[in-house]
C-alpha positions in Angstrom: 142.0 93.1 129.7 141.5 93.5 126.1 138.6 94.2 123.7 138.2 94.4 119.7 136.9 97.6 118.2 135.2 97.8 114.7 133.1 99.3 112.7 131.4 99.7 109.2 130.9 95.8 108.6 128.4 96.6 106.4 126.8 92.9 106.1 125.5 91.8 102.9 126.7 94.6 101.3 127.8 93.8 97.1 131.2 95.0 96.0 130.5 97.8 93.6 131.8 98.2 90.3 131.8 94.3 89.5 128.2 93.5 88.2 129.5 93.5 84.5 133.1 91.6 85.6 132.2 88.7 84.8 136.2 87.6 84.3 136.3 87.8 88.2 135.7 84.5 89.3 132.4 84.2 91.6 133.7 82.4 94.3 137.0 85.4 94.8 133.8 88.1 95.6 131.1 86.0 97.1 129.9 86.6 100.7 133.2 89.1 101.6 131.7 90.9 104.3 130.4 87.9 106.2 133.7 86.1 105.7 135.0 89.0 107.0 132.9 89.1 110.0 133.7 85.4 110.6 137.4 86.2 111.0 136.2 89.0 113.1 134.5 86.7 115.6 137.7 84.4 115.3 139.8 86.8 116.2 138.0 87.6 119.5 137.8 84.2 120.2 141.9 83.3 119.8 142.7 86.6 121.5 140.3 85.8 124.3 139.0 89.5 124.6 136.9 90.3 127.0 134.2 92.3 124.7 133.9 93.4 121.2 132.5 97.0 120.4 130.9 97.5 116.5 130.8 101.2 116.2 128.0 101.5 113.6 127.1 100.3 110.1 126.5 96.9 111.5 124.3 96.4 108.4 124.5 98.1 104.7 120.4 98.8 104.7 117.2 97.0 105.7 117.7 93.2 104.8 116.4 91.4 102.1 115.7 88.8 104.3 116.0 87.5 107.7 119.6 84.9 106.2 121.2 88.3 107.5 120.2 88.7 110.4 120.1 84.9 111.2 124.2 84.8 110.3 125.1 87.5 113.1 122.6 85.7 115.4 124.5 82.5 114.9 127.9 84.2 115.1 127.2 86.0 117.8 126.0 82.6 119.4 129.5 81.5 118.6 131.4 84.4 119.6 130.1 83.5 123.4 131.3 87.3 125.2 129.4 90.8 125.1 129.2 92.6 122.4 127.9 96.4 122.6 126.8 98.2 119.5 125.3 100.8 118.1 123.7 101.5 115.0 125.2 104.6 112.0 123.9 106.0 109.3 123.4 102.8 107.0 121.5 101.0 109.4 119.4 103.3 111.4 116.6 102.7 113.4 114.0 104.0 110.8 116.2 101.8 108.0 115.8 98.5 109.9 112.4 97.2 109.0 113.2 93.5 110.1 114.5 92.4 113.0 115.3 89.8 115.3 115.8 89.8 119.0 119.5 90.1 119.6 121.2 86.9 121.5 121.9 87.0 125.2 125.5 88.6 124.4 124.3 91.7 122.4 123.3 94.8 123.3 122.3 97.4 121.3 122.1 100.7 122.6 118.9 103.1 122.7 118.3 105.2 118.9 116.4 107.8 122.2 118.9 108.9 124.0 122.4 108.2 125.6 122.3 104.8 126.7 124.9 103.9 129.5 125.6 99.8 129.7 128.4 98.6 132.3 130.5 95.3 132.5 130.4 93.8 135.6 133.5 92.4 137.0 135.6 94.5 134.6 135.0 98.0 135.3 134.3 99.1 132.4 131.4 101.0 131.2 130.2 102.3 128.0 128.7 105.3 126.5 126.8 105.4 123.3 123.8 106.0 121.0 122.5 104.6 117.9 121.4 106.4 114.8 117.7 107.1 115.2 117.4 108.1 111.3 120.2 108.1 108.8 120.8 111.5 108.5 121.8 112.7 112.0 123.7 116.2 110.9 124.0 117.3 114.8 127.0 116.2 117.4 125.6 113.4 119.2 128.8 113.7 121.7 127.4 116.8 123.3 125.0 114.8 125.2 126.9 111.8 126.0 127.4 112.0 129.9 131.6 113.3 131.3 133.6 110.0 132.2 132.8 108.3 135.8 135.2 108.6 138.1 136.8 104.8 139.2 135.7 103.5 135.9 137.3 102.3 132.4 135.1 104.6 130.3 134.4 104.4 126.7 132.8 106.2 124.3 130.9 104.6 121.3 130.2 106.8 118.5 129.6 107.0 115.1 130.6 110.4 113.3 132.2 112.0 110.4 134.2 114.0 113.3 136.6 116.7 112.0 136.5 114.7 108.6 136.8 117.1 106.0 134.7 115.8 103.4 135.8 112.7 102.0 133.0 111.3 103.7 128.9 112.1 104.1 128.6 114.5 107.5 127.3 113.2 109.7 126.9 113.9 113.5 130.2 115.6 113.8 132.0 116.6 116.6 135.6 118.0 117.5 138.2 116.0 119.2 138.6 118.8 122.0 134.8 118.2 123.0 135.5 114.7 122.6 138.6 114.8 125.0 136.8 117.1 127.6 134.6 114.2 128.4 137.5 112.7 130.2 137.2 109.0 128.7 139.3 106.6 128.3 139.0 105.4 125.0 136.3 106.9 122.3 135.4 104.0 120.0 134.3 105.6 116.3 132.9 104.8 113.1 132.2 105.5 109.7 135.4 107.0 108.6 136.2 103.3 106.6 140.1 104.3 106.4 141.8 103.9 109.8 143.0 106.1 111.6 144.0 107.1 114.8 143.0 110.7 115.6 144.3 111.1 119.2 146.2 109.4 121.9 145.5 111.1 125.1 142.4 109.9 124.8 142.5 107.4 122.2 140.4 107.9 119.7 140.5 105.7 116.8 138.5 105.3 113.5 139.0 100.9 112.9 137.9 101.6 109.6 135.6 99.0 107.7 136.3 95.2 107.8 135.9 94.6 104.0 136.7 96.9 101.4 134.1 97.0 98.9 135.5 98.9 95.9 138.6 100.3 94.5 138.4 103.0 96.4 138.8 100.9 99.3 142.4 100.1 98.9 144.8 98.2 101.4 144.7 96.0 104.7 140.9 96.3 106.4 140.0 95.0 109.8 139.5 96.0 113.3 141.6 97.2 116.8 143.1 95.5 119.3 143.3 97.3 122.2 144.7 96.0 125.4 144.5 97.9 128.7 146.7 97.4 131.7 145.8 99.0 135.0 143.3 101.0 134.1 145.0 102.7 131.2 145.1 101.8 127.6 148.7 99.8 127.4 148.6 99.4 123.5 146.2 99.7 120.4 146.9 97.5 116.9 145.5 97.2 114.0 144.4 93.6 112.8 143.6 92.5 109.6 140.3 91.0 108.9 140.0 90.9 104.9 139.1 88.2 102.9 140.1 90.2 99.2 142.1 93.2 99.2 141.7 96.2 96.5 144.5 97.9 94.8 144.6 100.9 92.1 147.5 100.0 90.4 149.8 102.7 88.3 151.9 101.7 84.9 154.2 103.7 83.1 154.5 102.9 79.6 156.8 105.8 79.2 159.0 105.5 76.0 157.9 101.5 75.1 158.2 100.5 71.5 156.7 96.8 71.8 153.5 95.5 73.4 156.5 92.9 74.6 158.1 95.5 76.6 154.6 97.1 77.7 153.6 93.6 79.1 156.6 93.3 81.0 156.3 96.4 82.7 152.5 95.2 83.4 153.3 92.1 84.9 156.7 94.1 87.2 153.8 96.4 88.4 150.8 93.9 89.3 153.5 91.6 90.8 154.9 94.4 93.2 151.0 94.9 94.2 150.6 91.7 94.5 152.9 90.8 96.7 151.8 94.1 99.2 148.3 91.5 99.3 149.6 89.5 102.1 148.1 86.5 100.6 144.7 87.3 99.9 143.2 87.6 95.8 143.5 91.7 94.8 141.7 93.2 92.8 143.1 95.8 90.7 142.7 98.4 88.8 145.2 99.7 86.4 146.0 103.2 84.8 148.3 103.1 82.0 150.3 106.7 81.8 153.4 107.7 79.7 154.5 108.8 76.0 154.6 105.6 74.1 154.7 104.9 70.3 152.0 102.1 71.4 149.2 105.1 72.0 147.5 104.5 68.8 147.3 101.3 68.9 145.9 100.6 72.7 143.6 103.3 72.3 142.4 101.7 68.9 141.7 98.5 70.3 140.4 98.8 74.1 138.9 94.8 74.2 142.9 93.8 73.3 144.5 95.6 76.0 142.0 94.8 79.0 142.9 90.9 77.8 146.8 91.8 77.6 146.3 92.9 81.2 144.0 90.2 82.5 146.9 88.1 80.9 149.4 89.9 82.4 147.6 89.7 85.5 147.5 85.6 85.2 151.3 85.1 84.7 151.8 87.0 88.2 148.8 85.2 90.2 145.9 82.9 89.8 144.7 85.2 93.0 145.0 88.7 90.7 142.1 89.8 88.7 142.1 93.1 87.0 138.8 95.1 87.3 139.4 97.9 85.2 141.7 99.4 82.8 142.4 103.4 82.8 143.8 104.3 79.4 146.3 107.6 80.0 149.1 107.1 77.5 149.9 110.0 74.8 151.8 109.8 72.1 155.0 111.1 71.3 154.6 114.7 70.1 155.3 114.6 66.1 153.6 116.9 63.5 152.8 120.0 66.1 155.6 120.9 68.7 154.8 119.7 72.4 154.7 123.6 73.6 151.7 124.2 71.0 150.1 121.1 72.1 150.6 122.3 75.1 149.4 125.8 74.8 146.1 124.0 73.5 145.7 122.1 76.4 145.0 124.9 78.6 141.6 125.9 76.5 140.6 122.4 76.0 140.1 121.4 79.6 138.8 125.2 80.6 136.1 124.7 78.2 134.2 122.4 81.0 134.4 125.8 83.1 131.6 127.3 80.6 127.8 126.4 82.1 126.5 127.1 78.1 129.4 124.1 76.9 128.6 121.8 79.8 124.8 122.1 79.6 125.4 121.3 75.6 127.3 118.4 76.2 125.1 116.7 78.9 121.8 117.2 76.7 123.9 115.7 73.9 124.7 112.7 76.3 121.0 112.5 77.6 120.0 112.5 74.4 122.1 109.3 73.6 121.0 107.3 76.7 117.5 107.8 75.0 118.7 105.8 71.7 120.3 103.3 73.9 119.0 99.9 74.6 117.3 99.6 78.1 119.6 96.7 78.9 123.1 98.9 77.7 125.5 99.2 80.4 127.1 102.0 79.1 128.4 104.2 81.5 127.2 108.1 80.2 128.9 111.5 81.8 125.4 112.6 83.7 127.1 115.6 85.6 129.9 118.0 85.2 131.8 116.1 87.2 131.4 112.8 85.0 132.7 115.1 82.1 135.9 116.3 83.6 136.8 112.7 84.9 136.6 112.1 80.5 139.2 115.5 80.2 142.3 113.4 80.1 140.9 110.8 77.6 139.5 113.1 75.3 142.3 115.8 75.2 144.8 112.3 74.0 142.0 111.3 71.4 142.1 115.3 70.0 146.2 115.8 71.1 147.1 112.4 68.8 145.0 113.6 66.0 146.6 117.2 66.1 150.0 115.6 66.6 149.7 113.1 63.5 149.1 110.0 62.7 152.4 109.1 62.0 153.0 108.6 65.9 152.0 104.9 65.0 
């Protein structure tokens, strides 16, 4: 027997960061997570699994309209096995406002209580709750039910678990209380980098089918899991991505020529290309290194995002840059590199004093006023905005200590 576990899908759900990249071409971004889905349902279909588990986050928010919840309908139609699903943090039951009634196939669990939903013929029977609001802060696993005896038992879940942070909290829960229920398999979601946890049990994060920003980097789908005598025999993960996301790094250490710095663009977009397996990337590049060329790319950002979009062209007609990091420096000259050095220190602990960070984001606020309401501009609104500027303001104030003669 096998079954397909996901989670995070996320339908509908725009890519972020790309409403002003309009060099991206329309038809490389539209409908991701439903193509995504598709090759989902595909998959379940050529591997001939008996069941498919979605582990949350079904949906990104309420729909706009009912096209979203007539494509799972339809898919779901096609897919023509169970699937069991709850509902997380993004699409709770006091999010949903529209709705349809769920095909044959489906079943959702209960947003009340534990709900308990067996397969018969296979032995296997399922554990699980939806969301019943989006922010559930307490561990939903202490009431789920301990394992029944003669069945295949799994546990569907969505949970921050032991995650340390790099995700919002919610219901978590420790792998020892998860392991003490004595199933077979826990099933979890919202964590959207995989990641398998544990082994005896398993207990796997799929992570999301789709990544949806840069942060989202690398091969997304769901897991395979095949079980063989009423034991898990094997778990793999399974690519389900229809455009992959890459944050690409450039050293432009020591270049003299914007020849030799497009080289070195296109030898690092190709290598990331190539790790795409096919699919268009996305990327987004950060420049770093000492380079007589500082002045100059700094001088003229609209030049160097279209060397890179260029350089991005040679390599792929599938490779579209979405954002260029400026971090180059330029050669020390003028002031020694230990005094620029010894500056440094002060200039970036500055951000530690409330007075100098209150100035500075009143300053800022006080520029989005004199704005257009149509800018785009992208204005440091907290103190964590204004240290992600540190780097490219201390090489504005380091070149202009250092000389112009760096050019």
């Amino acid at each position: 027997m096998r079954f397909l576990h996901a989670a995070d899908i996320h339908l509908d759900s725009p890519l972020a960061g790309l409403a002003r990249r309009g060099a991206i071409p329309p038809e490389v971004t539209r409908d991701c997570t439903r193509r995504a889905f598709t090759n989902l349902v595909d998959l379940a279909r050529d591997e001939d699994v008996a069941f498919v588990l979605i582990a949350g986050d079904l949906y990104d928010a309420d729909w706009k309209d009912f096209s979203t919840g007539l494509f799972f309908a339809a898919e779901m139609r096609r897919l023509g096995r169970p699937c069991i699903l709850i509902h997380g943090n993004h699409d709770a039951a006091s999010v949903l406002t529209k709705r349809l009634e769920p095909q044959p196939n489906v079943h959702v669990m209960s947003s009340h209580k534990v709900d308990r939903h067996e397969l018969p013929g296979l032995g296997v029977v399922i554990h699980g709750r939806s969301f019943p609001n989006r922010a559930v802060l307490e561990d939903m696993s202490a009431a789920y039910p301990p394992a029944e005896r003669g069945m295949f038992n799994i546990g569907l879940l969505h949970s921050s678990a032991e995650d340390p942070g790099a995700h919002q909290t919610y219901a978590p829960c420790s792998l020892a209380a998860l392991a003490a229920k004595g199933y077979d398999y826990w099933a979890l979601g919202h964590i959207h980098q995989r990641a398998v946890l544990q082994q005896r049990p398993w207990i796997v994060f799929p992570g999301n089918i789709q990544g949806r920003h840069v942060r989202e980097t690398g091969a997304k789908g769901c897991t395979l899991v095949t079980v063989e005598n009423g034991s898990v025999a094997g778990v793999a993960h399974r690519p389900l991505d229809v455009l992959r996301w890459a944050q690409v790094g450039v050293d432009l250490g020591g270049a003299e020529t914007l020849t030799e710095a497009a080289a070195r663009l296109r030898q690092a977009l190709d290598a990331a290309a190539q790790e795409a397996d096919g699919r268009p990337l996305i990327a987004r590049l950060s420049l770093t290194g000492a380079t007589r060329l500082h002045p100059a790319l700094l001088a003229d950002p609209d030049a160097l995002d279209g060397e890179c979009r260029n350089a991005a062209a040679a390599v792929s007609a599938d490779l579209h840059v979405e954002q260029v990091r400026l971090a180059t420096s330029p050669p020390a000259q003028g002031m020694a590199a230990d005094a620029l050095a010894q500056l440094a220190e002060p200039f970036h602990a500055a951000l530690d004093d409330a007075d100098i960070t209150d100035a500075l984001l009143a300053e800022f606020r006080r520029l989005r006023q004199l704005l257009p309401s149509q800018s785009d501009a992208d204005l440091p609104d907290s103190v964590e905005a204004l240290r992600a500027l540190l780097p490219e303001a201390w090489q504005i104030v380091a070149h202009g200590l250092a000389g112009s003669d760096a050019a």
